[in-house]
C-alpha positions as CSV (number, residue, x, y, z in Angstrom):
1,X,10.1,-106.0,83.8
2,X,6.6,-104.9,82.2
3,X,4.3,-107.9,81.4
4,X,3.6,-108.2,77.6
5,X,0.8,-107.1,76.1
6,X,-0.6,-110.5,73.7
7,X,-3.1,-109.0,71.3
8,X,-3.4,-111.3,67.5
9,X,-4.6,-107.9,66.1
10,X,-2.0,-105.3,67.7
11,X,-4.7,-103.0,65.8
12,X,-6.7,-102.0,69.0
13,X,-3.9,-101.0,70.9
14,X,-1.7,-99.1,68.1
15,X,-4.3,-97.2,67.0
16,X,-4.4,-96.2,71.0
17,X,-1.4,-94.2,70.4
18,X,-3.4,-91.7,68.7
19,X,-7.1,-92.5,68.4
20,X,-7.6,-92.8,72.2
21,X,-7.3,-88.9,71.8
22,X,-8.1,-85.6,70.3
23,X,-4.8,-86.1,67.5
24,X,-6.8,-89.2,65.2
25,X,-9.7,-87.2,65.2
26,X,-8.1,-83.7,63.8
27,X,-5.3,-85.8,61.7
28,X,-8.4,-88.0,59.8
29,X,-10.3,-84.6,59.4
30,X,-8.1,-83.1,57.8
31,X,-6.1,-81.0,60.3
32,X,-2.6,-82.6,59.2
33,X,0.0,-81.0,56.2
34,X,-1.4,-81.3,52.9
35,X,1.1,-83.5,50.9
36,X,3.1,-80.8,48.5
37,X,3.2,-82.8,45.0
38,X,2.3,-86.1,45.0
39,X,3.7,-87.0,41.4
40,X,3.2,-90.2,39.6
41,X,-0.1,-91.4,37.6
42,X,-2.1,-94.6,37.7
43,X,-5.1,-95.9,36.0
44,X,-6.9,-96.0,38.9
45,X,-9.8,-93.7,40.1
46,X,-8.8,-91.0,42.1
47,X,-11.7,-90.2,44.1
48,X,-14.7,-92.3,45.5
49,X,-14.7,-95.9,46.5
50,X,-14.9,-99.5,45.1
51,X,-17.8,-102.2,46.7
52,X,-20.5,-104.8,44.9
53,X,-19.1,-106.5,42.2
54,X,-16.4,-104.3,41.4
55,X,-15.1,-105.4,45.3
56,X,-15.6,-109.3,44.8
57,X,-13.4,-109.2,41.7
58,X,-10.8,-107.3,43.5
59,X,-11.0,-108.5,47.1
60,X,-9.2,-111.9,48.3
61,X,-10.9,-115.3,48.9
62,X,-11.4,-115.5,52.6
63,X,-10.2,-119.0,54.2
64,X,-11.1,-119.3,58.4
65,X,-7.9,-120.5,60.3
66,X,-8.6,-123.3,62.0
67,X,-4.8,-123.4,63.7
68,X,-5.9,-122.8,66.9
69,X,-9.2,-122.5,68.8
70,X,-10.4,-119.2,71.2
71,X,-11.9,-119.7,74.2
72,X,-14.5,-117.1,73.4
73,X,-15.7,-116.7,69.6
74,X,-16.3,-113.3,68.5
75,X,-19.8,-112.5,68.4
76,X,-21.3,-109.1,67.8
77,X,-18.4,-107.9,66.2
78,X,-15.8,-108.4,68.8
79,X,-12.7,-110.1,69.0
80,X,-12.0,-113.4,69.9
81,X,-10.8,-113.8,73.0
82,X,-8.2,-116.5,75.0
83,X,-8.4,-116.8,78.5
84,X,-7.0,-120.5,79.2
85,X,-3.0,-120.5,80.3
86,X,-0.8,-120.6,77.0
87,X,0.8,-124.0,76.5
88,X,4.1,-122.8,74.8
89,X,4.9,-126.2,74.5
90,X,2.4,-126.8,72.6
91,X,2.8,-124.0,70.1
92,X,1.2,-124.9,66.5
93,X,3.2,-124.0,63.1
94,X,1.4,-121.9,60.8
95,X,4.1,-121.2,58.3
96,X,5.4,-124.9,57.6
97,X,7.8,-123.1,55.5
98,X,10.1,-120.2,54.8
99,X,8.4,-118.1,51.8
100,X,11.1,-115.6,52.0
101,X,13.5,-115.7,48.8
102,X,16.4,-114.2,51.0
103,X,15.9,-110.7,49.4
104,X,16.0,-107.4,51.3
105,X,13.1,-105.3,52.3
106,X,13.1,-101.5,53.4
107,X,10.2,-100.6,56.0
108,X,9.3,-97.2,56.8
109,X,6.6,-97.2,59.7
110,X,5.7,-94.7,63.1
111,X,7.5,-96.3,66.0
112,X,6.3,-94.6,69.4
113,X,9.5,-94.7,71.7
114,X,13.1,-95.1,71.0
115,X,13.8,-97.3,68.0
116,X,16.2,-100.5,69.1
117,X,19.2,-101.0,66.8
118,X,18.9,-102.0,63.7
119,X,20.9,-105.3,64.2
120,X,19.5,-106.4,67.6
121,X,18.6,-109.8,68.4
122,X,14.8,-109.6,67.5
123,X,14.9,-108.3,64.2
124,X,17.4,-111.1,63.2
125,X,15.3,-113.8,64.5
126,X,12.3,-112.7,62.6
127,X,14.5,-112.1,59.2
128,X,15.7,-115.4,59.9
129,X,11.9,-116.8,60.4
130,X,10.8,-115.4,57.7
131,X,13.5,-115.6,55.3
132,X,13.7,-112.2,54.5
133,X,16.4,-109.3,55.3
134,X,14.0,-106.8,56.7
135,X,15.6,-103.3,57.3
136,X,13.6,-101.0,59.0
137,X,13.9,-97.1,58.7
138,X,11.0,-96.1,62.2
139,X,10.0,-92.5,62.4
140,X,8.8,-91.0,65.2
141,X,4.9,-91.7,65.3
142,X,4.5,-88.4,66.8
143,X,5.3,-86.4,64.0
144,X,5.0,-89.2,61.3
145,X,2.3,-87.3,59.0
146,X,5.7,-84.8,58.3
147,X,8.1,-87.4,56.9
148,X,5.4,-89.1,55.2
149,X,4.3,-86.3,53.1
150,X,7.7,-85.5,52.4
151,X,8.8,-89.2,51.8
152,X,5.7,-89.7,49.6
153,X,6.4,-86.0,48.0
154,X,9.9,-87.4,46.4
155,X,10.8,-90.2,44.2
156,X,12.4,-91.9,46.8
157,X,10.1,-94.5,48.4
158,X,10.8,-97.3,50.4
159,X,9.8,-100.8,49.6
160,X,7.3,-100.7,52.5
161,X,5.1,-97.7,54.1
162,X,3.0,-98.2,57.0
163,X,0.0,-95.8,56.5
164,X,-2.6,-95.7,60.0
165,X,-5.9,-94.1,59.0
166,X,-5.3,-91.2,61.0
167,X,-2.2,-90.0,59.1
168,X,-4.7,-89.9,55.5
169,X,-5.0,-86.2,55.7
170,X,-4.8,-83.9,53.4
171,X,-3.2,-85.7,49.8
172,X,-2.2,-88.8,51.2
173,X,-4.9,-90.8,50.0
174,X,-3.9,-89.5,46.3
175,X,-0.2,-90.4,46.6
176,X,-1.1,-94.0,47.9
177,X,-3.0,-94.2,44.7
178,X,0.1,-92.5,42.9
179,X,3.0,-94.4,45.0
180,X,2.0,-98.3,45.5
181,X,1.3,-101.2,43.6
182,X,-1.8,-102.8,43.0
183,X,-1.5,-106.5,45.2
184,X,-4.3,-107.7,43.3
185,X,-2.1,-110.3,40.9
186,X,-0.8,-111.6,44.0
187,X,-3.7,-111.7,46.6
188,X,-7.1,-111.6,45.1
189,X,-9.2,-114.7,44.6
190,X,-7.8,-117.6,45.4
191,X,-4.4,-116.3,45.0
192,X,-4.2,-115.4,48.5
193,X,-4.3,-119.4,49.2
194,X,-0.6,-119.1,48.8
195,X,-0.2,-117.2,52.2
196,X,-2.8,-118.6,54.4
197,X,-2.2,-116.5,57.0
198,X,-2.9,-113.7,54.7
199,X,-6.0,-115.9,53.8
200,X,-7.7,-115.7,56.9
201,X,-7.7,-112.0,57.4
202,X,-11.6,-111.0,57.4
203,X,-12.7,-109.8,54.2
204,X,-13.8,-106.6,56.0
205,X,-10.3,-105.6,56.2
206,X,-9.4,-106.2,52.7
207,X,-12.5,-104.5,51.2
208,X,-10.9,-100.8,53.5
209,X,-8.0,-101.8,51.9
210,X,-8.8,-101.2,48.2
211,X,-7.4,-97.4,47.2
212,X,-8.4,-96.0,43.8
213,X,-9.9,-99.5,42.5
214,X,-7.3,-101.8,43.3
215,X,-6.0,-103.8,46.4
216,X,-3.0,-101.8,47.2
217,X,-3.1,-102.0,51.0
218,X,-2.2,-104.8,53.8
219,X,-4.3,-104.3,56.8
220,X,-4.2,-104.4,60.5
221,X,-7.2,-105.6,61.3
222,X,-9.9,-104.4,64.1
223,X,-12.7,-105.3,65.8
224,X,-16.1,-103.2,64.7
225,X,-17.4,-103.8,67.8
226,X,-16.8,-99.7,70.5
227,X,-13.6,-99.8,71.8
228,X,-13.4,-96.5,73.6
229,X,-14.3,-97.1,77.1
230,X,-15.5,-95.6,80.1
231,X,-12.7,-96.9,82.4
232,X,-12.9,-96.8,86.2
233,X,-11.2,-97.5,89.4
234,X,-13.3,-100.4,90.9
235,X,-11.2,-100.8,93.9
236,X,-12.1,-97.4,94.6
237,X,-15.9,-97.7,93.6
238,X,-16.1,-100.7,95.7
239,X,-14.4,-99.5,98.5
240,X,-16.8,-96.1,98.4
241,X,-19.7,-98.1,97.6
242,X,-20.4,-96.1,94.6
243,X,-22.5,-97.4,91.1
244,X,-21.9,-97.4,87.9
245,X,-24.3,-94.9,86.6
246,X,-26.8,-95.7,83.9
247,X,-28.0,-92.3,82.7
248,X,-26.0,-88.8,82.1
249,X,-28.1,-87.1,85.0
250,X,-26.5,-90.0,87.8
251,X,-22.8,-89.8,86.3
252,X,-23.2,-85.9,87.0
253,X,-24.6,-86.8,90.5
254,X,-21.9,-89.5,90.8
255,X,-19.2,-87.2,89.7
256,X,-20.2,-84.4,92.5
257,X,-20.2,-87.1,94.9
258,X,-16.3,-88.4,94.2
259,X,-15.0,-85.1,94.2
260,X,-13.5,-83.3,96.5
261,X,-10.7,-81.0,95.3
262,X,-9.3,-80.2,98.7
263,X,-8.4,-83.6,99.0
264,X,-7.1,-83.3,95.5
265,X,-9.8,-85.8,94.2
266,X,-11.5,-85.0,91.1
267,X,-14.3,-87.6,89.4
268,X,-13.0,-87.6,85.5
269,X,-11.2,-86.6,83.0
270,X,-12.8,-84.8,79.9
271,X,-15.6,-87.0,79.3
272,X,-16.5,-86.0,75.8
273,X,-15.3,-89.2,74.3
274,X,-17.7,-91.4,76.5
275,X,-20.9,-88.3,76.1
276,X,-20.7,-89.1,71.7
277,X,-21.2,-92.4,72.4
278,X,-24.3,-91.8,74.9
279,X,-25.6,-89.7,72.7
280,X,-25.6,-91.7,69.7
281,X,-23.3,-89.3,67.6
282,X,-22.2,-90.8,64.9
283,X,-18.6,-91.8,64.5
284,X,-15.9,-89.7,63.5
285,X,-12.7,-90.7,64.2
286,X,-11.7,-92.5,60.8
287,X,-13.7,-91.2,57.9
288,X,-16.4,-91.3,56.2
289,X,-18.0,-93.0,59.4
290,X,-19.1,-89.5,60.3
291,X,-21.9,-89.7,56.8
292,X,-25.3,-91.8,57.4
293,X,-28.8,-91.6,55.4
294,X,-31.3,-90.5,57.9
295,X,-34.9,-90.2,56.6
296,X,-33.8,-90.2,53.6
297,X,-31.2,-87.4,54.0
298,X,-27.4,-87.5,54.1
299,X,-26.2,-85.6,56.8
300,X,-22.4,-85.3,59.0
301,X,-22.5,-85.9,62.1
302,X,-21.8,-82.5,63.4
303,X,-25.2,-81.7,62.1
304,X,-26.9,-83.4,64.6
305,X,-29.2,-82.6,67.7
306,X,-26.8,-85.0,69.6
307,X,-23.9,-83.6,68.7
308,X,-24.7,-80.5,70.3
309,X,-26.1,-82.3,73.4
310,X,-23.0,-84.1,73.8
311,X,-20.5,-81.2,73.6
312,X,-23.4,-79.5,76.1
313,X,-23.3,-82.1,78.3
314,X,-19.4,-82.7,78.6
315,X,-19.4,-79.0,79.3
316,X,-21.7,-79.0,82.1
317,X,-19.0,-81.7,83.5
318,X,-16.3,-78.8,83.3
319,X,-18.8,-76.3,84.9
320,X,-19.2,-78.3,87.5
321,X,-15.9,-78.4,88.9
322,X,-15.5,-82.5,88.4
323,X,-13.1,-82.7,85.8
324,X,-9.4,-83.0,87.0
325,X,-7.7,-79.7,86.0
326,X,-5.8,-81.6,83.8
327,X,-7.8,-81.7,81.3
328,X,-8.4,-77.9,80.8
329,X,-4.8,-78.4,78.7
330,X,-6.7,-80.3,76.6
331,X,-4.3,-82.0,73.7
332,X,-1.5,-82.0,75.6
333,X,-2.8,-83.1,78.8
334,X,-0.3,-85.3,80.5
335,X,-0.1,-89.2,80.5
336,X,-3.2,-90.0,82.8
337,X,-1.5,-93.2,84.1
338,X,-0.1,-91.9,87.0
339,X,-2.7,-89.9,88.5
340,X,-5.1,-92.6,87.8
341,X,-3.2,-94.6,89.5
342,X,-3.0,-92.0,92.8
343,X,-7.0,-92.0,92.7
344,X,-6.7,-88.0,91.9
345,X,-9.3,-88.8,89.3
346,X,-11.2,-92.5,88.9
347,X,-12.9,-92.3,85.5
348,X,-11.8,-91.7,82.6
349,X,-12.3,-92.4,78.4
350,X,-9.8,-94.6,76.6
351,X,-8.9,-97.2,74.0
352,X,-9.6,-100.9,75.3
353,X,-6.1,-101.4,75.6
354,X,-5.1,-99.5,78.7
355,X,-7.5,-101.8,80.3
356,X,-4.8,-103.9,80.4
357,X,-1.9,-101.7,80.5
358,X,-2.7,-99.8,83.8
359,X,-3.4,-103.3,85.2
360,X,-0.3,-104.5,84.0
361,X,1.7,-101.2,85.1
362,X,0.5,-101.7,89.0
363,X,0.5,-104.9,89.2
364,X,3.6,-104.8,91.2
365,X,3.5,-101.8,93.4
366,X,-0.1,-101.1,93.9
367,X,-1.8,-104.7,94.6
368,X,-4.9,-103.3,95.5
369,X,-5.2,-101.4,92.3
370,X,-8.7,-102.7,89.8
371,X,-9.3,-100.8,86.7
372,X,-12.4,-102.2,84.8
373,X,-14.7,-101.0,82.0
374,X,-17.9,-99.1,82.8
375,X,-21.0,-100.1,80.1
376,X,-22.3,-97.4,78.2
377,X,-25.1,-95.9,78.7
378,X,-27.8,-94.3,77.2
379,X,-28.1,-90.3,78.2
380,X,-31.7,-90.9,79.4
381,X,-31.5,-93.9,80.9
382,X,-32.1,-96.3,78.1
383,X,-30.1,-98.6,75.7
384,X,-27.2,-96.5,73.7
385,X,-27.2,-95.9,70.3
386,X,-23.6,-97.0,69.1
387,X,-21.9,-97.0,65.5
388,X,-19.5,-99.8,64.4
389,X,-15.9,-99.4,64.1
390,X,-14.0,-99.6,60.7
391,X,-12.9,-103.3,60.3
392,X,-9.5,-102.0,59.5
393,X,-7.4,-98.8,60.4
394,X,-3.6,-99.2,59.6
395,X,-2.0,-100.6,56.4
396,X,1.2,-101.9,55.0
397,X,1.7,-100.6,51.1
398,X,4.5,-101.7,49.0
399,X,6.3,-99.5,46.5
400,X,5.4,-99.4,42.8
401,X,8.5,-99.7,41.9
402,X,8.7,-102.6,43.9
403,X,10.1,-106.1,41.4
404,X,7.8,-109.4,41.4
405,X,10.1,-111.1,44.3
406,X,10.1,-107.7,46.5
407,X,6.6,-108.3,46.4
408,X,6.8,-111.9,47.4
409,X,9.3,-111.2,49.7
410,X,6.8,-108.9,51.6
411,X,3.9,-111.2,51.4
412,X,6.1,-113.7,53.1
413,X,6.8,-111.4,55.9
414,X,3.1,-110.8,56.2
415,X,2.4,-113.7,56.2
416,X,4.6,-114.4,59.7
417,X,3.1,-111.6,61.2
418,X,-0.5,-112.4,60.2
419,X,-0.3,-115.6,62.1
420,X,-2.5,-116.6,65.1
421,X,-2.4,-116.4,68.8
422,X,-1.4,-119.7,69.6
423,X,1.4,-120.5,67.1
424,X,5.1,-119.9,67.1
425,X,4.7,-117.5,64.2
426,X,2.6,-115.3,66.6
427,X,4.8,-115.8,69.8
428,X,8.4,-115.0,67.5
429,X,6.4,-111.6,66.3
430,X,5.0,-110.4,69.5
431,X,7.7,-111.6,72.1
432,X,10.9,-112.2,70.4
433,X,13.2,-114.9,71.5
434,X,12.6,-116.4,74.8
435,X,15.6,-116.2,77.4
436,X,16.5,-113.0,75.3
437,X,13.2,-111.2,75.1
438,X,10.9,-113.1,77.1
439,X,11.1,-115.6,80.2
440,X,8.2,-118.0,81.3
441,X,6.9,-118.6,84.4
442,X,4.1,-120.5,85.5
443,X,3.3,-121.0,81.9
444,X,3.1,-116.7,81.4
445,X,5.4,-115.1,79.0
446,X,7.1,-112.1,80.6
447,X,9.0,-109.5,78.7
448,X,12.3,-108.5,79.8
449,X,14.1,-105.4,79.6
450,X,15.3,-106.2,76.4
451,X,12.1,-107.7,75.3
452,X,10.8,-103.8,75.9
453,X,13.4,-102.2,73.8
454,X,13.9,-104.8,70.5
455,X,10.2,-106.4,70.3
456,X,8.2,-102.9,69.7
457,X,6.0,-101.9,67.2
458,X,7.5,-103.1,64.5
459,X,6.4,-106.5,62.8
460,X,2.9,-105.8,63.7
461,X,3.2,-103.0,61.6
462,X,2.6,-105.0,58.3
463,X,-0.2,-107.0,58.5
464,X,-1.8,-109.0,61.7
465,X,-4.5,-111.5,61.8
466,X,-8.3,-111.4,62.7
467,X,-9.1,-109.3,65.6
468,X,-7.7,-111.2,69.0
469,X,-7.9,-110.3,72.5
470,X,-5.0,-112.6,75.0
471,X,-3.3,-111.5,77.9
472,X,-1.7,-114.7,79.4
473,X,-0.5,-112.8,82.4
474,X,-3.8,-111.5,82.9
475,X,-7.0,-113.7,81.8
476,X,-9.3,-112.3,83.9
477,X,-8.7,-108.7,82.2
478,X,-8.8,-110.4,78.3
479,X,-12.2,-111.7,79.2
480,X,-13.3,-108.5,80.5
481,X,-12.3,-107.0,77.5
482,X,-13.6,-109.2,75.4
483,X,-17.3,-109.5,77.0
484,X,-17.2,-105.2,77.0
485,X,-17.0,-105.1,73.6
486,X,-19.6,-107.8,73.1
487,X,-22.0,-106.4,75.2
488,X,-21.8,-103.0,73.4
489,X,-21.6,-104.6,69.9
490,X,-25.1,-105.5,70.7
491,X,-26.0,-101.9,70.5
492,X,-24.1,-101.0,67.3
493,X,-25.4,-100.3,64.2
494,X,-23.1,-99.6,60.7
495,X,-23.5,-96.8,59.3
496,X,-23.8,-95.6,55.4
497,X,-20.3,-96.1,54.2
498,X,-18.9,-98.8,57.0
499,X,-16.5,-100.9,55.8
500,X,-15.8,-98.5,52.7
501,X,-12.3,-96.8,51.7
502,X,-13.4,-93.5,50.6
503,X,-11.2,-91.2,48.7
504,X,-12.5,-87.6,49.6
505,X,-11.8,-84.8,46.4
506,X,-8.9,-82.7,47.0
507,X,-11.2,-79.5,47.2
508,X,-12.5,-81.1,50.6
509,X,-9.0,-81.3,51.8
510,X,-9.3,-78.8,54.6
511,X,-13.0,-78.2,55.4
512,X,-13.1,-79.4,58.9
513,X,-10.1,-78.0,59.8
514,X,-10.1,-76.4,63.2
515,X,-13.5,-78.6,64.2
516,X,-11.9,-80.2,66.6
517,X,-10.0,-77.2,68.4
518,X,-13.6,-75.6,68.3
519,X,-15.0,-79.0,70.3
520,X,-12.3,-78.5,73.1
521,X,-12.6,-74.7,73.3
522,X,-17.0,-75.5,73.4
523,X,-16.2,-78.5,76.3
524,X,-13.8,-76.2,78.3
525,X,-16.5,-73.2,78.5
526,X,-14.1,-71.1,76.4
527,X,-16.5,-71.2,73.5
528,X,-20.8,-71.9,73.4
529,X,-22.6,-73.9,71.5
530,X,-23.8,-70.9,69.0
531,X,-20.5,-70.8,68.0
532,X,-20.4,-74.4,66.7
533,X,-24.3,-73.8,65.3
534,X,-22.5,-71.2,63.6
535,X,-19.5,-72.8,62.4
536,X,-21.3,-75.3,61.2
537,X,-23.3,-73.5,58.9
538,X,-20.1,-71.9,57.5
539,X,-19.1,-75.4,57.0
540,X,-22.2,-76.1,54.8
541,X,-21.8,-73.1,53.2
542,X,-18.0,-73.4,52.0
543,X,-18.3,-76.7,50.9
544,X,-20.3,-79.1,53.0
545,X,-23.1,-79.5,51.4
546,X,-21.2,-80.0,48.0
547,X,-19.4,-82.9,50.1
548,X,-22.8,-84.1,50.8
549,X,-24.2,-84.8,47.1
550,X,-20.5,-85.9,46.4
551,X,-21.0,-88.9,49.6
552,X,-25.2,-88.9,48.3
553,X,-23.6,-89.9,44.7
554,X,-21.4,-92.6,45.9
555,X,-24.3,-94.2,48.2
556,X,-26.6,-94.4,45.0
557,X,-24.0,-95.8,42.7
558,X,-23.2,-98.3,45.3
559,X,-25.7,-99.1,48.1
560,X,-25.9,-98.3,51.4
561,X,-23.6,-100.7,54.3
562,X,-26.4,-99.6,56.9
563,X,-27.7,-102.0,59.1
């Protein structure tokens, strides 16, 4: 039996599937198969964003749960967190009510693993919750960009498509526009009062959720506060004796001392995750995060000083010999886990999540086994310059086509699965039925083997609520988490377009293509730095600095989100 993972927004750990590695980054630049016809028209704007006013009439009226109370608020952009033993007795009702009119639902949506059947135990309980027939079509989450370019390509749509940011390559953004319905009529205003779950969903979220003028997304929604960290083996650092560094110049000294590749011990994996964020690079995993006005000027973050410093830096790690040969392949480096877990390697980058799902993972056979979070650092020394996350990353969108009570229908099951930690709502969508999916013990939900297969990325798929951090079988780990991301939120600053849902021009499509390969091939001494000074100026040159007064033109029409 694995424990359960208990996160209110799921959106930190699924967008770990991908975004803890190099795929979000090429798939949101632009890397992945342009869409071949995306068909349909719509009144809306096709290109450039929608904030100000134009936002407020749009966006929904925002009502704070007050269904349950966090042990630790959110502050700095983090999420709230739970650390106190769950009283599943206790469990508050969110949804008094079915909303569900009984109608049926298609879901398309990435599912990492082997879908359960379609008829299994979990999915009837929720339909049954929600009052709804939910039938779900999962696609691999591996190759998802494929089917949805082709799904969104033909005139065959489900009700429901689960988009993540890092499959909006290419045309997808367009056919969004082309393919779904604006929610407005049903959500904005007070209008979202009618699903108060839905209600309490930050307005953050909702503003990245507005695609060519209109409110056509439902959103997972996520912390802004860093959540790629610097994890470490602190059994092994207190054991060695061995500090957390505070500057580039000791991790390098640090990393010579750990290893020893006799012994097959190696201090790292590729670091070059962890050496953006020392460097203050600006973000650039979900667009257009990667834009800020500096001075006055408007420039990409691969245009930087730092840039170059960090890709320098995170090479020097490779020259050295300290990175665990792993990494050389790069992409398709194998799952870390195990190896971690051997000590052939003791720090490595990652999404917050695997915080708790290495702890979780060894619990049993390695009892001795401590993974924690190191704080960032600045590359001299000093305090690091971080960028805040997009308050929102994945999103639900329902079919044009889609009648008045499909829609309802759909808000209703958003509306289960945008309930709090703390209510049976929440405990239905992330654990299933108990004796079935789950047992207790001690007051700690524990999945079974069942619970693994059925209760998978599914529900969480359309809509969750504010950004939540609980792990009932580990508190110790939430609060950890939780306290990370608070302490770095202190150091982050929004950039240009935070918060924005920018809809790049098709011509744009492919510029950074191959940036990212370039990045590995410059980190694993294959490639030097003159060759990304030099791609870079190709980049201007074919297109990037058109891009530039294209982003310069939205920021003067509608402000800048800086801070």
């Amino acid at each position: 039996m694995t424990p359960n993972v208990s996160s209110a927004s799921s959106a930190p750990s699924r967008r770990s599937f991908l975004a803890s590695s190099a795929v979000a980054a090429a798939a949101v630049a632009g890397g992945m198969p342009l869409l071949a016809a995306c068909g349909g028209s719509d009144s809306g704007k096709r290109e450039g964003t929608t904030s100000g006013k134009d936002a407020k009439k749009i966006l929904p009226a925002y009502v704070a749960s007050n269904v349950v109370t966090p042990d630790i608020p959110s502050k700095n952009g983090s999420p709230v967190g739970f650390t106190s033993k769950l009283d599943l007795a206790g469990l508050k009702t969110s949804v008094p009510e079915k909303l569900g009119k009984g109608g049926r639902v298609t879901i398309m949506s990435p599912f990492w693993g082997s879908p359960p059947k379609g008829d299994n135990a979990y999915y009837r309980a929720m339909n049954d919750l929600i009052g709804v027939d939910v039938k779900w079509q999962n696609q691999d989450g591996n190759t998802y960009d494929q089917k949805l370019g082709a799904v969104l390509a033909s005139s065959d749509v489900p009700d429901v498509v689960v988009v993540p940011g890092w499959n909006m390559g290419g045309k997808i953004p367009s056919a969004i526009i082309s393919k779904f319905a604006d929610l407005g009529p049903y959500l904005s205003g007070d209008a979202v009062k009618d699903y108060p779950n839905l209600a309490a969903i930050p307005t953050g979220a909702w503003q990245r959720s507005i695609f060519g003028g209109k409110l056509r997304g439902l959103p997972m929604p996520s912390a802004s506060a860093p959540s790629m960290v610097p994890l470490y083996r602190q059994d092994i650092f207190d054991k060695e004796g061995y500090e957390i560094p505070k500057s580039c110049d000791e991790f390098m000294a640090l990393a010579k001392d750990i290893t020893n590749a006799r012994a097959k011990r190696w201090a790292c994996l590729d670091m070059k995750w962890t050496a953006f964020a020392c460097f203050g690079v600006l973000s650039g995993a979900e667009k257009p995060l990667g834009w800020n006005l500096v001075d006055g000027k408007l420039i990409y973050r691969i245009e930087t000083e730092e840039y170059l410093e960090a890709l320098e830096w995170s090479r020097k790690l490779f020259a050295a010999g300290v990175v665990h040969p792993d990494s050389e392949m790069g992409k398709n480096a194998p799952d870390p886990g195990p190896k971690f877990a051997k000590g052939e390697f003791i720090i490595y980058p990652n999404n917050i999540s695997q915080w708790w799902s290495r702890t979780a993972e060894q619990a049993s056979q390695n009892p001795d086994f401590k993974i924690w979070g190191m704080d960032i650092w600045g590359h001299d020394g000093g305090s690091p310059v971080l960028w805040a996350e997009q308050p929102a990353g994945i999103f639900a969108f329902v079919s044009k086509k889609a009648s008045e009570a499909v829609v309802r229908d759909v808000l209703a099951v958003a509306n289960v699965t945008a309930a709090p930690y703390g209510t049976k709502e929440y405990m239905m969508t992330n654990y299933g039925v108990e004796g079935t999916h789950y047992t207790v013990k001690d007051g700690v939900p524990t999945k079974t083997d069942q619970g693994n297969i059925d209760v998978m990325n599914a529900y969480v798929m359309v809509a969750s609520p504010a950004p939540t951090t609980a792990h009932p079988d580990y508190p110790e780990v939430a609060k950890g988490q939780v306290e990370w991301q608070q302490r770095m939120g202190a150091f982050a600053r929004k950039s240009s377009f935070w918060g924005m849902q920018i809809t790049e021009p098709g011509r744009y499509t492919n510029l950074s293509n191959d940036m990212e390969q370039l990045e590995d091939d410059i980190v694993r001494g294959r490639k030097k730095i003159s060759d990304m000074q030099q791609w870079v100026s190709d980049w201007k040159s074919k297109g990037g600095d058109g891009l530039r007064d294209w982003y310069k033109k939205i920021l003067d029409e509608n402000g800048s989100a800086a801070n």
